[in-house]
N, C-alpha and C positions, 0 to 999 in steps of 0.2 A: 660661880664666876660671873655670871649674867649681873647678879645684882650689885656685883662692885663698881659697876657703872649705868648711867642713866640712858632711856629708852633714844634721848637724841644726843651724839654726841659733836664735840667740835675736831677739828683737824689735830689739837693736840693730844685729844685724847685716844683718838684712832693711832695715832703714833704710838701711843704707850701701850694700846693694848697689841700690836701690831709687831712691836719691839723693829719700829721705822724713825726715822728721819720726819720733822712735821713736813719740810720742803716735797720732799718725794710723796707722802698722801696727797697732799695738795697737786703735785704732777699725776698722780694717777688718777685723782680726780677729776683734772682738767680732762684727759686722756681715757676717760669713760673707762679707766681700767679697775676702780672700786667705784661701785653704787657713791652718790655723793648729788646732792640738792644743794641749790641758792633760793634763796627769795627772791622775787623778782625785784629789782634793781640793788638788792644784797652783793657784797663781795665775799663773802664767807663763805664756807660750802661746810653744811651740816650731814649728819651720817646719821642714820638708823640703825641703832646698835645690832638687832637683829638679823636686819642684811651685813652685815659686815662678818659675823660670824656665820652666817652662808655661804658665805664670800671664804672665808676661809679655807670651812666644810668641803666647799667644790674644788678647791686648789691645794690638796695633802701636798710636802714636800717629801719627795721621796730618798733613802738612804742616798742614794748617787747623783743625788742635788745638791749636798753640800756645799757651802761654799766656803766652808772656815776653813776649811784646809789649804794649807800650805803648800805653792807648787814652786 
């Protein structure tokens, strides 16, 4: 899985491995709530493949977080 993507990614591809919204990586990133870097006078925010799947790692969703379900 690592290698399907490259070691820096951009905000659409965090979406996709994320299965997110690009709009909402980009909120979470403004929002320091995923690892996420600019260059300095960049508007972009670039992602560490690595750290993202940390980032995952540290945040399991557990059975009774669902949210597809129907209320």
């Amino acid at each position: 899985m690592a290698e399907d993507y490259p070691p820096i990614l951009d905000a659409a591809q965090v979406a996709e491995l994320l299965g997110m919204n690009v709009q909402m990586v980009r909120r979470y990133a403004r929002e320091g709530r995923l690892p996420a870097y600019k260059l300095p006078g960049g508007r972009t925010f670039k992602f560490f493949r690595d750290e993202i799947y940390e980032f995952v790692r540290a945040h399991p969703v557990l059975e009774s977080e669902d949210v597809t379900t129907d209320r």
